[in-house]
N, C-alpha and C positions, 0 to 999 in steps of 0.2 A: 581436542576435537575428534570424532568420530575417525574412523579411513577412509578414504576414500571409494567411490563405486566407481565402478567402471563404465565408461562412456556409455551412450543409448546407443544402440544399433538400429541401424532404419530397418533392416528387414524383421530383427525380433519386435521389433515399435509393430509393423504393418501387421504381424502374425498372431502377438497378444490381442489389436486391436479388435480381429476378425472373430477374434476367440470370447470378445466383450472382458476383458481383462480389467481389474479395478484401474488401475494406475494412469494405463495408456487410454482406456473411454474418457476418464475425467481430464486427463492433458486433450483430447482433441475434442471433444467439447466445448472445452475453455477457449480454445482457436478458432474453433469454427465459428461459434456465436458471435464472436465479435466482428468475423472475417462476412457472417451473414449480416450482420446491421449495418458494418457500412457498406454494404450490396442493396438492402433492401429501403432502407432510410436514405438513401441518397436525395438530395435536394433538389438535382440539376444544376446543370454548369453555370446558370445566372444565377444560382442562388445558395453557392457555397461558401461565398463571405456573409453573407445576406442576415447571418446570427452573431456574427462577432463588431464588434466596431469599427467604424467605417476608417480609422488610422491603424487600423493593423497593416502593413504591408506582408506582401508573400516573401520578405527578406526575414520580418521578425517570423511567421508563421515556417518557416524550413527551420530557425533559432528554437522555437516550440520542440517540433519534430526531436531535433537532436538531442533538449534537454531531457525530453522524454526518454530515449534510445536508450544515453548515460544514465536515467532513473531506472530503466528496467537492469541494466548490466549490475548496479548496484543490491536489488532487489534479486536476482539470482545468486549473486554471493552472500548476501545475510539476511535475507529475509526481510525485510526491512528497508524503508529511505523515500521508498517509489514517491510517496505523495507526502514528506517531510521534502523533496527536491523538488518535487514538479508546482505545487501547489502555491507556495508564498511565489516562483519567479511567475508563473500565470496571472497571480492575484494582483504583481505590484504594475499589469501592463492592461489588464482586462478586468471588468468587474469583477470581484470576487466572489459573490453568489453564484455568479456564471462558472466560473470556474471550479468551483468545491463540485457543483453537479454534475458538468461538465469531465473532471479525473475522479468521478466515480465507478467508471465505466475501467476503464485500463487496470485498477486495483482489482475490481472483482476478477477481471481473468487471468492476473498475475497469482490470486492465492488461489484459487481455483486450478490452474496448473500445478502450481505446487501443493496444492493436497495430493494427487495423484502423482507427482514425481518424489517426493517422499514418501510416499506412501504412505500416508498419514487417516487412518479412516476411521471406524465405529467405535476402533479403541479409545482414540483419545477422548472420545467424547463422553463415551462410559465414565472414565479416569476424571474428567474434568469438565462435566454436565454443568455445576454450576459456574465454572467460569461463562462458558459456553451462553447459558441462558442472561447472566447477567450483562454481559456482553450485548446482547437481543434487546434488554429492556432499555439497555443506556441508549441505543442504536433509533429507537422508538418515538423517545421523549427528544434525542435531538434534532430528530425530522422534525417534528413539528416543531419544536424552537425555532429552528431556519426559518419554515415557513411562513411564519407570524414575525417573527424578531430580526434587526438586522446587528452583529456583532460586532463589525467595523473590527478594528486592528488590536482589539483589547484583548480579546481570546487567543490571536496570533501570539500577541507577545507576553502573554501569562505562558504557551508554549514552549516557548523559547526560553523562558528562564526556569522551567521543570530542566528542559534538557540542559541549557548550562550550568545549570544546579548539578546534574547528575556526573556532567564530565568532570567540575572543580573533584567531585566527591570520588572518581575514580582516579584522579592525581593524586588525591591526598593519601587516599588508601593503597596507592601502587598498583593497581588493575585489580582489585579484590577481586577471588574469584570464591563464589559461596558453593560448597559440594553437594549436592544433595539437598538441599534446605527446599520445605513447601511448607509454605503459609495457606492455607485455603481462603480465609479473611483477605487478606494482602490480595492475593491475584484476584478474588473476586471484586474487588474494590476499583484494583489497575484495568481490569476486564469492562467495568459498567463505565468507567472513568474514558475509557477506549471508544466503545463505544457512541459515545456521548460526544467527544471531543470530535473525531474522525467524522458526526454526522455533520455537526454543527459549521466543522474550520476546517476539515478534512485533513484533521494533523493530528497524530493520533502515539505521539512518543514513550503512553507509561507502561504498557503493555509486553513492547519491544523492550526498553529499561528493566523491567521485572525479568525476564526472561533470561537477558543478556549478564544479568549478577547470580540467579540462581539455576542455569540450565545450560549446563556445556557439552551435551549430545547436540550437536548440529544439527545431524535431523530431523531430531524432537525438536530441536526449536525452532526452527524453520519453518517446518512440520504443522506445532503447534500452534502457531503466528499464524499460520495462511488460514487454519482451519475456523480459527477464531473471526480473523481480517472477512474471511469469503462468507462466512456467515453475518459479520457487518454489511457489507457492501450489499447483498444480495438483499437484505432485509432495508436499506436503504434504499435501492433502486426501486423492488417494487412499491415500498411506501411512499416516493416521491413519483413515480409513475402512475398510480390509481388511487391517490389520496392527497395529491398536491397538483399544480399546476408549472412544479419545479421543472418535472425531468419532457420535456418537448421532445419532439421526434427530430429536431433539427439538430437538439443534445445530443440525444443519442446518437445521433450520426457521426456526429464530430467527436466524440468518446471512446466509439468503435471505431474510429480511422486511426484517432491516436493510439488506441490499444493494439492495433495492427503494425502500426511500426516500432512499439515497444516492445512486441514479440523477436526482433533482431537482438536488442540487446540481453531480454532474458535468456535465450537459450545462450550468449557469449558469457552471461552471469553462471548461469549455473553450469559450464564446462570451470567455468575457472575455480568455483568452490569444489568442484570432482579433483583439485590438483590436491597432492599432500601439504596443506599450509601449519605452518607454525602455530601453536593455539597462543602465545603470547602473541606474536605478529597481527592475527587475525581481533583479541580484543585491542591491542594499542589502533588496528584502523576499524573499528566501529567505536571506537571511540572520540579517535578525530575525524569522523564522518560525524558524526555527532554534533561536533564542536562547529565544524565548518557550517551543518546547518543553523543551528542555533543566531549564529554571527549572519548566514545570509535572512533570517529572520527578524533580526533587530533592525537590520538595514532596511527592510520593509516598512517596518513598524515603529522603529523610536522616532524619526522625524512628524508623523501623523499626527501620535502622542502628546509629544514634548515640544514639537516647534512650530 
């Protein structure tokens, strides 16, 4: 893995800011946007449960919260997980449409900050325009799928056996790690595939997978991932905002509030990937983060299926 960088400083964060500095506009940006929908979207106090179901209690609802928290700390050490954790526990308690729309919101300002804490900008997209755009189209065709189609638990758990497909295949191989290797076919494939999947089921594992066998700069891949993800999500949100009847103002409220308290755990994510970690350490646990979602995947979904 990369070395580590040295921690953000509040006062150099405030100074680049004033200065309109790439890195640090696009991190508070990311923050503020979300910190202004649930300011401006607010519902009022009779009517903040008023879009979720009427058996949610505020015990499961603070349970939400935390998952979220734990998906963002996640999400600031590999780039990756936010909405592979948050998404199936949502889904198996609350409608599942509601919810794919619903943690659309929290991912856009999760890679959105880390475009700008990587520092991740015009180059990668030069380098990897057509990941980038196929990405877009996959992103496109699965809004509208959503909007017409409902996919019930079958897409979930075709998810889930890519990803436990992929951990048997990092056992077998012993953590294979490929050097250097681009396929441009392959990632453009995993890219439209991303897309697609992430609009549809909001789970979105082939992209990360690809990345994680052939890309061990950290934060190129990290990097890479967000710039990809935030150009998903963004293209998502406004196509279900001014071209569906998905994304509601009530959504969006309740999106940007979750994406507000997942701002605690990302910034505790990404101090903890600034530590020098082990690079075998670091893939043997994205690998069993891998495993463990897959497993809380099926638990979703093989009963719906099969029983």
């Amino acid at each position: 893995m990369s070395s580590p960088e040295s921690p953000i400083r509040v006062d150099r964060f405030v100074s680049n800011l004033r200065a309109f500095r790439y890195r640090e506009v696009m991190m508070a940006v990311a923050t503020l946007s979300v910190i202004a929908g649930s300011i401006v979207f607010f519902p009022g106090l009779e009517n903040v449960g008023a879009g979720i179901q009427s058996d949610v209690s505020l015990g499961l609802l603070a349970a939400f919260v935390l998952v979220a928290i734990v998906a963002g700390v996640v999400k600031g050490m590999i780039g990756f997980g936010y909405a592979l954790i948050t998404t199936p526990i949502f889904a198996s308690v609350i409608d599942p449409t509601f919810a794919v729309v619903v943690l659309a919101i929290p991912p856009w300002m999760l890679n959105m900050f880390q475009i700008g804490e990587t520092d991740t900008g015009l180059a990668f997209v030069r380098d990897e325009w057509l990941l980038v755009a196929l990405a877009a189209v996959g992103t496109v065709l699965g809004v509208a799928f959503l909007a017409e189609f409902s996919t019930g638990p079958i897409v979930p758990f075709l998810i889930g056996l890519i990803i436990f497909g992929y951990v048997v295949f990092q056992l077998v191989q012993r953590f294979v790690t490929v050097e250097e290797a681009h396929h441009p076919v392959a990632l453009g494939t995993a890219g439209f595939l991303e897309g697609f999947l992430l609009a549809v089921a909001n789970l979105g594992p082939l992209l990360p997978v690809y990345f994680h066998t052939f890309e061990r700069d950290a934060e190129r891949y990290i990097g890479g991932l967000s710039m990809v993800l935030g150009t998903v999500f963004t293209i998502r949100i406004v196509q279900m905002a001014l071209f569906t009847d998905l994304l509601t103002t009530y959504r969006l409220w309740l999106g940007s509030v979750i994406a507000v308290v997942t701002i605690v755990g990302l910034l505790l994510g990404t101090s903890l990937r600034r530590l020098e970690v082990d690079e075998d350490l670091f893939n043997r646990f994205v690998v069993g983060l891998l495993f463990l979602i897959s497993l809380n995947i099926f638990r979703n979904t093989v009963p719906a299926l099969f029983f």
